[in-house]
Structure formats: C-alpha cells, structure tokens
C-alpha positions in Angstrom: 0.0 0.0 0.0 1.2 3.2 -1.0 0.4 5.5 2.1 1.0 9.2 0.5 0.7 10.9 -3.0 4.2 12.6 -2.4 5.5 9.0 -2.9 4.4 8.8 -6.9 5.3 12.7 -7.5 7.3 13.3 -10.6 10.9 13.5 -10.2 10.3 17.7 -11.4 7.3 17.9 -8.8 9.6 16.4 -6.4 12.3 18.6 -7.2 10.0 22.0 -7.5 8.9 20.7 -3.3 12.5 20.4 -2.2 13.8 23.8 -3.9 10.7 25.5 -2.3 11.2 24.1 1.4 15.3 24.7 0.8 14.8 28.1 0.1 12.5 28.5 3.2 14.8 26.3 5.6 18.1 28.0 4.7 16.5 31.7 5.1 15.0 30.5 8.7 18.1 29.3 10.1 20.2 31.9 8.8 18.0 34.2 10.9 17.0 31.8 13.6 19.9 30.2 14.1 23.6 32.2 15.0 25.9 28.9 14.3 24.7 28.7 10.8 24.6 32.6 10.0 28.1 33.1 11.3 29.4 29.7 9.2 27.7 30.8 6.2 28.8 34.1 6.8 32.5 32.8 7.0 31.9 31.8 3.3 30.2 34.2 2.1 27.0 32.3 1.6 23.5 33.8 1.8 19.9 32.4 1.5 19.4 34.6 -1.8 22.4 33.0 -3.0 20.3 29.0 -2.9 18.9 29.4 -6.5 18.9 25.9 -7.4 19.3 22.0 -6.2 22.8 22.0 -6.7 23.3 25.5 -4.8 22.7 23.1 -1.7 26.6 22.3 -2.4 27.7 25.6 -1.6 26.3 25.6 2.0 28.7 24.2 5.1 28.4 20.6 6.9 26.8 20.5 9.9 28.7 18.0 12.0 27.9 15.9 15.2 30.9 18.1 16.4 28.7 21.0 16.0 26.0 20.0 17.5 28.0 18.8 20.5 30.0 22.5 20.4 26.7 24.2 21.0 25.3 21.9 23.7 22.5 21.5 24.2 19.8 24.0 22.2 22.3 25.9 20.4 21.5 24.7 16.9 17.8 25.4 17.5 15.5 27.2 15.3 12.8 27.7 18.3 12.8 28.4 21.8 12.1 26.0 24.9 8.9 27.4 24.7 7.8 25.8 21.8 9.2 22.7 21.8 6.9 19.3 22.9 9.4 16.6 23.2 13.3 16.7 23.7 15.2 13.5 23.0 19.1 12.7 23.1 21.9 10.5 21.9 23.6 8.1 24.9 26.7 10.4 24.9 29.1 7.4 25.5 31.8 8.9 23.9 31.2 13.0 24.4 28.3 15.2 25.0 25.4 13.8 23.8 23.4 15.3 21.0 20.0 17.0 22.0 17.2 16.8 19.4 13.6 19.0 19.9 10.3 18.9 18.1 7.4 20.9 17.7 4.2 20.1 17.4 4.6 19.7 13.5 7.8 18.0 14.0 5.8 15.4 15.9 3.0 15.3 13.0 5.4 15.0 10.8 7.6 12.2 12.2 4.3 10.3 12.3 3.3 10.6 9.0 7.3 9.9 7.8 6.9 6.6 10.1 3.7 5.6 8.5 4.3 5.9 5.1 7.9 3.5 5.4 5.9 1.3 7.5 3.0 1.0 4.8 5.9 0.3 2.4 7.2 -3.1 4.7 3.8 -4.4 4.9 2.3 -2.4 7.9 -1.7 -2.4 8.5 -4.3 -1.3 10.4 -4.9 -5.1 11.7 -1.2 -5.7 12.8 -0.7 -5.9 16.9 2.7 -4.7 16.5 5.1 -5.0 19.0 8.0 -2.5 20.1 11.5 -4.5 20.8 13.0 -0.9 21.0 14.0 0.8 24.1 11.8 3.4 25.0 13.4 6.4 26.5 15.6 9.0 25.6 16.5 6.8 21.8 14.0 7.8 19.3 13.6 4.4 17.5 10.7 2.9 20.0 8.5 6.0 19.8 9.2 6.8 15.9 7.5 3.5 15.3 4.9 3.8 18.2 3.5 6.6 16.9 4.0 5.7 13.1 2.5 2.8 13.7 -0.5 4.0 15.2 -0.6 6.7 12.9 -1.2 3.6 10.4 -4.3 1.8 12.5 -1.8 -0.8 14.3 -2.2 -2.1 17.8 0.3 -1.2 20.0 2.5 -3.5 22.1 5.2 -1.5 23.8 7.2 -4.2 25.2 10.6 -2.0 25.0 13.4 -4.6 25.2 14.9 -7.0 27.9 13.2 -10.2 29.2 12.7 -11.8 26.4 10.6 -15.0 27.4 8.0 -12.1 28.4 8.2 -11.0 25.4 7.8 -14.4 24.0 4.9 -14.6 26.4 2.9 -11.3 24.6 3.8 -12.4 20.9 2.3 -15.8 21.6 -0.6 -14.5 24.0 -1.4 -11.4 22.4 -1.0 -12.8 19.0 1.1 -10.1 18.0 2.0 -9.6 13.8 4.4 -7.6 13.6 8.0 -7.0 15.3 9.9 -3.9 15.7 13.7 -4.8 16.9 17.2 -4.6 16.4 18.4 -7.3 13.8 20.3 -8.6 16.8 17.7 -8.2 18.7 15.2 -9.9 16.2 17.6 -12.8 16.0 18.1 -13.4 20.0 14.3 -13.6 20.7 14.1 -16.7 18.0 17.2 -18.1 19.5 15.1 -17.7 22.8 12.0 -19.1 21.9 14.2 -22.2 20.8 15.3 -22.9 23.9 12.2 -22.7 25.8 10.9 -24.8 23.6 9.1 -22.8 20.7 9.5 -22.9 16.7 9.0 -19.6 15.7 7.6 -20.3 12.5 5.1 -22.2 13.7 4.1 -21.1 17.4 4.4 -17.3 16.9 2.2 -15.3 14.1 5.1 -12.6 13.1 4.6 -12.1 9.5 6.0 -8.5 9.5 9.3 -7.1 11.0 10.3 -3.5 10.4 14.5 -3.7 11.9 16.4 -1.0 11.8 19.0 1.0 14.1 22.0 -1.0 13.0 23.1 -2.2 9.9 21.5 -5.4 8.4 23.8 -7.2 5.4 21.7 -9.1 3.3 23.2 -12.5 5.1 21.9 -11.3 8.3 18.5 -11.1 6.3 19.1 -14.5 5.5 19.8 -15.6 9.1 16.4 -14.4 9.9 14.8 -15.8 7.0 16.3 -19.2 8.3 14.8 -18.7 11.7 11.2 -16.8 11.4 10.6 -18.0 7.8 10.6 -17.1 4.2 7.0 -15.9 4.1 8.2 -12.8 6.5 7.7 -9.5 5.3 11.4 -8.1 6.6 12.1 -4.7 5.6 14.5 -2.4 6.9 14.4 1.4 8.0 16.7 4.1 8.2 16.9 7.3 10.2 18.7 9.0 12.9 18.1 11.2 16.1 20.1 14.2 14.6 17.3 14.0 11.3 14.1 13.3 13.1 14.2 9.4 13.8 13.2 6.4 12.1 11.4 7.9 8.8 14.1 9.4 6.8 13.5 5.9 4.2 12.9 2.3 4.3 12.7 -0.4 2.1 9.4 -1.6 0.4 8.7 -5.0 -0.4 10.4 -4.9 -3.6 13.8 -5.1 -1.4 15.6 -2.8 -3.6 16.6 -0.1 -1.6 15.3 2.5 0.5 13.0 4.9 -0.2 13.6 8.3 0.7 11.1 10.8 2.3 12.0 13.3 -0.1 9.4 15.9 0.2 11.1 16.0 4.1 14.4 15.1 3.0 17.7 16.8 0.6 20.3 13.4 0.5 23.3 14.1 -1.3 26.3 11.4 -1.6 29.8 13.4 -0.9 33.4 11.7 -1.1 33.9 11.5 2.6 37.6 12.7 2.4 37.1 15.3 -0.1 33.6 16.6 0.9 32.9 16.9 -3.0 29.0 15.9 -4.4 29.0 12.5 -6.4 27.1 11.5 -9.2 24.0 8.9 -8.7 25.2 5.6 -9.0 28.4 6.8 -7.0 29.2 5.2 -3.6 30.3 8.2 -0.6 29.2 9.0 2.5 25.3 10.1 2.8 24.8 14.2 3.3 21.2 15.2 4.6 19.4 18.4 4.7 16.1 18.7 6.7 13.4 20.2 4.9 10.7 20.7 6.8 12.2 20.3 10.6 11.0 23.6 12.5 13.0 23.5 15.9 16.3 21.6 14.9 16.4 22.0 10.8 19.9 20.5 10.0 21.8 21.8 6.8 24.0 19.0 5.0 24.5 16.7 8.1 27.6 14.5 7.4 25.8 11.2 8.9 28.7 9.1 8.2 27.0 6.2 6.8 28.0 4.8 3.4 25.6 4.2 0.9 24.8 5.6 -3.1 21.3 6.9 -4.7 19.4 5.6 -7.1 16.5 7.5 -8.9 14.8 5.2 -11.4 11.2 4.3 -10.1 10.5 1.3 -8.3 8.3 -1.6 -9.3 6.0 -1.1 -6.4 4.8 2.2 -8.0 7.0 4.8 -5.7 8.6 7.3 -7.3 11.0 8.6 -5.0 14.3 8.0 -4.7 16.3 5.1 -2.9 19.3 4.6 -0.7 21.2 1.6 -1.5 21.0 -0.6 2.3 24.3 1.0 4.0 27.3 -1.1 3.7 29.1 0.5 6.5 30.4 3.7 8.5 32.9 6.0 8.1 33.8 5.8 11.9 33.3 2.1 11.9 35.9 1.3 9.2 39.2 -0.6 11.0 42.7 1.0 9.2 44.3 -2.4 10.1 48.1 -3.2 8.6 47.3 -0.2 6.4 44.0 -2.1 4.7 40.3 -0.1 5.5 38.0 -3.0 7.0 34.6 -2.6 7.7 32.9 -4.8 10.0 30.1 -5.9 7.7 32.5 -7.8 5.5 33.7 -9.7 8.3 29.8 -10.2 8.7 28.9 -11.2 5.2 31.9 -14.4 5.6 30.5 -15.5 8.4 27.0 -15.7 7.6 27.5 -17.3 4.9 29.3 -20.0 6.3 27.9 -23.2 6.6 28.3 -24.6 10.7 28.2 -21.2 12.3 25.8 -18.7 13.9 25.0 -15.1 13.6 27.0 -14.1 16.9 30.3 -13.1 16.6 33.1 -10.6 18.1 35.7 -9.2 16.0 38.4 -8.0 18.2 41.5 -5.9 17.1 45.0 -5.4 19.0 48.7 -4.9 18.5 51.7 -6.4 19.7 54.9 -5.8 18.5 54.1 -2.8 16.2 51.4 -5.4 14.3 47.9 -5.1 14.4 46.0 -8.3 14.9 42.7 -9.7 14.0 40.7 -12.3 15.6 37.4 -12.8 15.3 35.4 -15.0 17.7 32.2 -17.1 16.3 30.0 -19.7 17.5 29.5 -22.6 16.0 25.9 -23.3 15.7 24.7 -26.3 17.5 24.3 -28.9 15.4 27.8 -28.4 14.7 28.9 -29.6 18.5 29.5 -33.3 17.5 32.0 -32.8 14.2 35.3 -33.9 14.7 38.1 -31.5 15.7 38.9 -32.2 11.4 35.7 -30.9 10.6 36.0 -27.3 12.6 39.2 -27.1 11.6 38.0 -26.9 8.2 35.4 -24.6 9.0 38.0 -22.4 10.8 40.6 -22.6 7.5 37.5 -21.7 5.0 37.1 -18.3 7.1 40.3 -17.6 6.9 41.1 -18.2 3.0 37.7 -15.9 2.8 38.6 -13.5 4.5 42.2 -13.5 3.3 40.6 -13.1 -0.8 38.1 -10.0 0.4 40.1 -8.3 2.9 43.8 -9.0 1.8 44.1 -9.9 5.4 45.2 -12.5 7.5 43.2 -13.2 10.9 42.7 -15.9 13.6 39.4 -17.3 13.5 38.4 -18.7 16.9 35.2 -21.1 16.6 33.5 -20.8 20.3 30.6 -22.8 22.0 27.0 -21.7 21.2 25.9 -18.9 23.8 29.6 -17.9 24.9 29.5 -14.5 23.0 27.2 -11.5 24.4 24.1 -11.0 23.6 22.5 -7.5 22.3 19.0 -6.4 23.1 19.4 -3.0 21.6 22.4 -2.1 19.1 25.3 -4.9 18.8 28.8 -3.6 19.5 30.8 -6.5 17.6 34.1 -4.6 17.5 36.7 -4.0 20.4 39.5 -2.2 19.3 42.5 -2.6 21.6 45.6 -1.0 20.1 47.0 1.7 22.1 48.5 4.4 20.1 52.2 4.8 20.2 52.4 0.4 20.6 
C-alpha cells in the first residue's frame, strides 16, 4: 500500500517541493539560528544565493561536532517554549546530541513513520510490537507513533526479558515485530530454547528492523529462523534528522525509499567533501526540509551508501538509498587495509556450521595489528570432529584473506559464549593503544 501521493510525484514535482522548502529552511536558520549565520557568513553564503538544487553544495556541513559545540539547544531554530518533546543521543563517547520537536515535528515524524511502514507491509490489523528501548532513543516511539498513525495495535514491550516478550507475541498474538536485527535474531534463539518454533508457534509475519546495519546474510539468518513468508524490511533514520522515517525499504527489497518531500540526500566523497554523481558510492549528506525546531543543513551522517533515482516496481517514485554497507567511523585501518565490519559479517554468515553471533576484536603487539574474530558454532555443529572445525576455521580464513587482503585468527567458540545484544550490537573492540 502506497500511504501518501508525495510518494508517486514526478521526479520535477519532487524537485519543485524540495527547492521550495530549501529556500524557506536556509532563510530561517540563517535568521533563527547564529551557528549557521556566522558559518555561512565565514563563506560568504547567503539564503538569496540558494537558487537551485545544486546551490545546496555551496552551503557548510553540519557535524555531530557541531551540535555537541553548542550543547545543548544551540543549533535550534525555536525556543524552549515551543518545543513538545526533547530527545538525546547516549553520549558514551562526548556530550550527547540533543534533538527538539514541535508540534509539527511530531505530525510529521508520524506521518514519515507511516508511510515507510505501509511500504514493509504495515496495517491497520497488525498488533505490532515495540523490541526498542523506549526512553531518551527515538527508534521505540518513531515507530509507536507511526505505527498507530497507520491503524496498528500497539505493544510497547521495550526490550529485555525476552521469554516475556515471548509470552505477549504468543498470547497477544502479536504480527508484527519492531527490533534490532540482533535483537530480532536473539528472541528466535530464545524461543528455541524454551521450547518454541517460531515459525510455527508465533504469528510474526511483518518485521520493520532497523537501528543497526542489516547485510543481506543477516536477512538470510532471519529468514532461516522466522521464515521465508516474513515480510522483513529495513528502515533508516537517525536522532540528529528526526528518527526512524528518513527511508525504508518496500517490499520490492531494492533499496530504501527516501522521504523526499522532508528530505535533501546528497552522496559526498567522505575525504574530499565533494558531491558525487548517482550511481556513485560516498558518505550520505542530509538536509532537513521541513524540521522547524532543529532543521539540520547537510549533516555528514557518516554512513555509506549511493542513490538511485529510477522508479520502483511497487509504483514509488522517489528516490532510494542503497542498504548501507558501513560507517565511516566504523571502518578498521588495520596493517594499512580499511576494514569494515560488515565484511567480516557477510563471511560468516555465509558459512555453513556457524551462527549469527560473533566478536571481532582488534590489538597490536609488536608494532602489528592483529585480527581475531570469535564465532559460534551453531549447535548442530557440536558433534563434528576437531577435522571438521578445523576446516570450518581454515574456509574463514582463505575468505577472508581473498576479500580483505588480510590475515586473521578465526576462533570457533561454544553456542551462547559471546554476548548477547537487546538494543544495538557492539561487535568490534578495538584494543591498540597508540604509540604500541
């Protein structure tokens, strides 16, 4: 179901929308908002100077530095008084990024939420239940209130104990599943172990995952484990933007649709900063649109990914995101080669023996960098000779070695050693000390 006629615009009407709301976004925050006026000063930029599309080029990044700088409303279009919600980033590693909405911003998050959840089989007769932490993270109420925006019952499980959770799917006979891949993945291993299939004992037949990257062999994992017949889509967004709802994938599974009539994405060469063509791969730059109390100009997300502007089969017109095949922050410089984790990822899943939970751990001794990576062998598995997982180990490695032009030491461990992730999975621990 298509949910809005802003997703079968023209490419021009869609264009004519975004040059309109540019025009009135750079204008307001060049007023509104000191931090922009005094960087767009600094180049001699001014909102008469956005003409066209491409002008968007000549404006600056907005960073997660930035926002961080001018802690915590300093990148704010509005004041305290007009804001109706306030949400934040953990802020493990700095200051945390603050994020505000207005009324409108709430509206439209909804109605952003809804229409990506239409396109990844949402209804109005889904009981869909929320795997996401509730709280300061945007993820669980994006979806709670898209979801509902759409008809859907609401179950707002969060996350943690997950044979209660188990215990509302099966009782409440809940449809549809909002999680974590990770997340998605433990409560099947779960329900396994106390004793349910669920393919057959649970009545999932939707799952809208996002918040962490999903390679298409973790698709396949959960294929393997909640069936072929599920409708698994994947959504993107962050708290800097709105949220969940800046695209998702419909059920073509080629791509993710952008809400462009919200949303200005541009694909930059992440050393360089300079705009790619479609078709290129570079690091995803976003400019809100519409957002009235935080309205972000050409925020470097540091995801990777590329566009693609030909119309889909399932009758949308807008433009899609390739599914993100990393982070710029997440790539490993290891013995000079740039790793990202989700290679690692796609070798493993698709080795035969293994499951979907693994550590990759990086440290240096002797001036070397070294990479092991730990991964369970999946049950079944427990009985094959030491000859067999030997094997298993060696096939990693020669993988690995052909994509990543790496050696590493593969470390096959017992089913349910490795940690277990209810919200995002943290897979990498990077060791090396600098100056070692």
């Amino acid at each position: 179901m298509i949910w809005a006629k802003e997703e079968t615009f023209s490419r021009q009407e869609i264009q004519e929308l975004q040059l309109f709301r540019l025009k009135k976004t750079v204008q307001r925050v060049y007023e509104k908002v000191p931090a922009y006026r005094k960087k767009m000063d600094e180049i001699g930029i001014r909102p008469e100077h956005i003409k066209t599309l491409k002008d968007v080029g000549r404006l600056p990044f907005t960073t997660k530095q930035d926002m961080r700088d001018t802690y915590p409303f300093g990148l704010f279009a509005v004041g305290k008084d007009e804001l109706k919600r306030i949400h934040a980033s953990s802020g493990t590693t700095g200051k945390p990024t603050v994020v505000g909405y207005t009324d409108n911003d709430i509206e439209v998050w909804r109605e952003c939420v809804a229409r990506l959840a239409c396109a990844g089989g949402a209804t109005s007769k889904d009981v869909a239940q929320i795997c996401f932490g509730y709280g300061m993270f945007t993820g669980a109420l994006g979806l709670h209130y898209g979801l509902e925006k759409v008809g859907a019952a609401i179950v707002p499980s969060s996350t943690g104990n997950t044979e209660k959770q188990l215990m509302y799917m099966k009782d409440f006979g809940s449809t549809l599943l909002v999680a974590t891949p990770s997340y998605a993945l433990r409560i099947a291993e779960v329900a396994k172990q106390i004793g349910l299939d669920p393919k057959k004992d649970l009545q999932i037949q939707v799952a809208l995952v996002g918040s962490e990257l999903m390679t298409e062999a973790m698709r396949e994992e959960m294929y393997k484990v909640w069936g072929r017949d599920l409708k698994l889509t994947q959504n993107y967004g962050m708290s800097e933007l709105m949220g969940p709802g800046v695209s998702g994938e419909c059920l073509e599974l080629c791509g993710m649709h952008i809400n462009e009539d919200h949303f200005l994405m541009e694909i930059i060469d992440p050393k360089t900063g300079e705009v790619l063509p479609p078709g290129e791969k570079g690091e995803v730059v976003v400019t809100c649109l519409t957002k009235e109390a935080l309205p972000l100009i050409r925020y470097r997300t540091r995801d990777i990914s590329r566009l693609f502007y030909e119309p889909c089969k399932c009758g949308r017109t807008t433009a899609r995101m390739e599914n993100l095949s990393g982070r710029t922050d997440d790539m490993l410089k290891i013995r000079g080669v740039n790793v990202f984790p989700s290679q690692i990822e796609e070798v493993l899943l698709k080795t035969e023996g293994i499951g979907p939970h693994y550590e990759i751990i990086v440290s240096r001794k002797n001036h070397s960098d070294i990479l092991e990576i730990k991964v369970e062998i999946e049950p079944d598995s427990m009985g094959d000779s030491y000859g067999a997982l030997e094997r298993i180990e060696e096939n990693i490695k020669s993988r690995l070695r052909m994509i990543l032009g790496l050696d590493a030491i593969v470390k096959l461990v017992s089913p349910n050693t490795l940690r277990r992730f209810e919200g995002k999975a943290k897979r990498v621990t990077d060791l090396r000390k600098e100056g070692n």
